[in-house]
N, C-alpha and C positions, 0 to 999 in steps of 0.2 A: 762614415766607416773608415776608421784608420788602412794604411795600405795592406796588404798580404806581406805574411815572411814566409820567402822563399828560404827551404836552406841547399846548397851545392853539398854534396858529400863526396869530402876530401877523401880519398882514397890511394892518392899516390900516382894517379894515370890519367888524368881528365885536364883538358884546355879549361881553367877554372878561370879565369881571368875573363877569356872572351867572352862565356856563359854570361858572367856576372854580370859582365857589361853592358850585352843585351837587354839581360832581365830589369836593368833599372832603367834603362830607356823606355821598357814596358810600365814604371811605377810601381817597382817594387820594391821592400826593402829586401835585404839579400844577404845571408848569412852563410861563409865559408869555415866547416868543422870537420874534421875527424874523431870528432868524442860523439858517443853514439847518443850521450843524454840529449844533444840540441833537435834529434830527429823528434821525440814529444812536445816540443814547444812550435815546431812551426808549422804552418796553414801545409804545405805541399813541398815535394821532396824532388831533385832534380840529381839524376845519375847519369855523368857525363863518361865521357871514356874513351884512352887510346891506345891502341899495344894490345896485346895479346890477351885471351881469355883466362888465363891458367892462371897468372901473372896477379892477373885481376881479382880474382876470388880468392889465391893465397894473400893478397894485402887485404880484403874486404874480414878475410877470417882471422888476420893478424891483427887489426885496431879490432876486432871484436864489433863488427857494424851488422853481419847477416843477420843474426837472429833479430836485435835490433830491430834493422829496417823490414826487416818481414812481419814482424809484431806492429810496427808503424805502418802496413798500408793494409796486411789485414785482419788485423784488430781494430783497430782507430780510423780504420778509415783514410788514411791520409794519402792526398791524389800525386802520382808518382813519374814523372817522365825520365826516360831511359833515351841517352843519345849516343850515338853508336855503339860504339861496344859496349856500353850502357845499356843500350836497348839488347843485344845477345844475351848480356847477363839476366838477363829477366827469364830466358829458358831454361828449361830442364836440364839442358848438357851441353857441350859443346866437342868436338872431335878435333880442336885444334890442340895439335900436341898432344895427341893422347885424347882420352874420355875424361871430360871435366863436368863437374855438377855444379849447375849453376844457382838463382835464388829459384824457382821452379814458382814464379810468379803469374808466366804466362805460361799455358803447356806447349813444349815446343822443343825441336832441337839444333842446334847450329852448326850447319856442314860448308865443307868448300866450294863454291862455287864454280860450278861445272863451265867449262871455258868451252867454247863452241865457235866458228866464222873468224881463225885468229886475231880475237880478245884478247887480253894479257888481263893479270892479277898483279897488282892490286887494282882495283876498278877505281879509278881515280878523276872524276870533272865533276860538268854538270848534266844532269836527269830529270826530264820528264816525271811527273808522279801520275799514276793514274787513279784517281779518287775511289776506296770500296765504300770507305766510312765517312761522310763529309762534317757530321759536329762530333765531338767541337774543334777539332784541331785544325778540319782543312776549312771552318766553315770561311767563305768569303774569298775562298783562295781559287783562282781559274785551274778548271780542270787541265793538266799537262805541264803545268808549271814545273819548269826546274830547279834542283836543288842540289847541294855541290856535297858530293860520297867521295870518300877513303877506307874502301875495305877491300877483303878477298873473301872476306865469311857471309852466307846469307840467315837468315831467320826461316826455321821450315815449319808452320803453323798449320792448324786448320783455320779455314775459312772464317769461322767465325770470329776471328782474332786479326786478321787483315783487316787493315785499316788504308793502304793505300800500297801500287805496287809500279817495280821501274823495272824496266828493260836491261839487259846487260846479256843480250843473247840466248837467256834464258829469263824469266820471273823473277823477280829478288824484291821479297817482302820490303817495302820502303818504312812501313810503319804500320805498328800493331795497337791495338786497345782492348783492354779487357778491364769493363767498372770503370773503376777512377786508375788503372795501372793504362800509362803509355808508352810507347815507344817509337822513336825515329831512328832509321840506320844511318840518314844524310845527318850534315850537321847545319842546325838552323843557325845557329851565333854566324856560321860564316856565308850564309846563301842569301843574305842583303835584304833586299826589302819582303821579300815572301817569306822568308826565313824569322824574320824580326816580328810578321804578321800571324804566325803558325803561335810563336811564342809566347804574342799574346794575347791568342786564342785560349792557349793554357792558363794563362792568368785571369782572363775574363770567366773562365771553367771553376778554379779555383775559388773567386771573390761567389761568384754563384750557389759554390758549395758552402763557403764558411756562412753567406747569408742563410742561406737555408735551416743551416744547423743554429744559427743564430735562432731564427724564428721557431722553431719548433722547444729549443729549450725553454725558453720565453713562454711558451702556451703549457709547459709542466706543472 
């Protein structure tokens, strides 16, 4: 089986290099776009992201990539990870700056993170994850493992869309899943060997899915 095409979707705010970089240490080929046509050609879709929410969705709605990418993951299927502000984007809204609407991929809406035990904002190291959902992202990964966050916004879900959660003096959703839609708040490219292993969990997620679909066209 040839490798998986990841694509990064360039959007103007996302550490696109590090991503990259990761992803082909995991074997993959890896393809960096802003044109929305490469989001139908590849196996799974990676949305990176840094800076503000508002910022973020007026550039996603200026290349003309939302409808796009919401057509690609649920229409077609195609398995989707959201990394930091990547991952916010995946909610209904966000209240930074105002009320912003996001890709409303996962139901969910993304508030400031309530400071409590003088914390300070932005919540900035490394964290603890404490495992809700363990495949396929955390599969293989020690429960508590940390992972290195840069935010002040959390992810507010139901339960059923927790996927793993950190402390910061309150709960703060670390990572959501819903189907083949993911998201991580930390940033895996930079949390080293746990990080790099999370990552390619998604890839071994991914080649899993394209077999599948593989075999079932095959018996048509």
């Amino acid at each position: 089986m040839k490798p998986i095409q990841i694509h990064l979707i360039d959007y103007g705010m996302g550490n696109l290099q590090s991503v990259r970089n990761a992803l082909e240490l995991c074997g993959c080929e890896v393809s960096v776009s802003a044109d929305s046509t490469k989001l139908h050609d590849a196996d799974a879709l990676i949305l990176p992201g840094v800076g503000a929410f508002p910022e973020a969705m007026n550039n996603l709605r200026q290349r003309k990539l939302v409808e796009p990418l919401r057509r690609a993951v649920l229409d077609e299927g195609k398995p989707l990870l959201g990394i930091c502000l990547g991952m916010q984007l995946l909610a209904d809204s966000s209240e930074e700056y105002g009320v912003c609407r996001g890709l409303s991929l996962i139901p969910g809406q993304v508030r400031k993170i309530p400071l409590s035990d003088g914390l300070r904002l932005p919540h900035i190291g490394w964290n603890g994850v404490s495992i809700r959902k363990r495949e396929p992202l955390f599969l293989d990964i020690n429960e508590g493992g940390a992972f290195y966050f840069v935010h002040s916004y959390r992810f507010e879900c139901d339960q059923a869309y927790i996927a793993g959660i950190t402390d910061y003096g309150v709960d703060i959703t670390a990572a959501v899943q819903k189907n083949r839609i993911f998201g991580v708040q930390f940033h895996p490219e930079r949390s080293q060997r746990k990080g790099l292993h999370l990552l390619r969990n998604f890839v071994d997620f991914v080649e899993s899915t394209v077999e599948s679909e593989v075999k079932r066209e095959g018996t048509c």
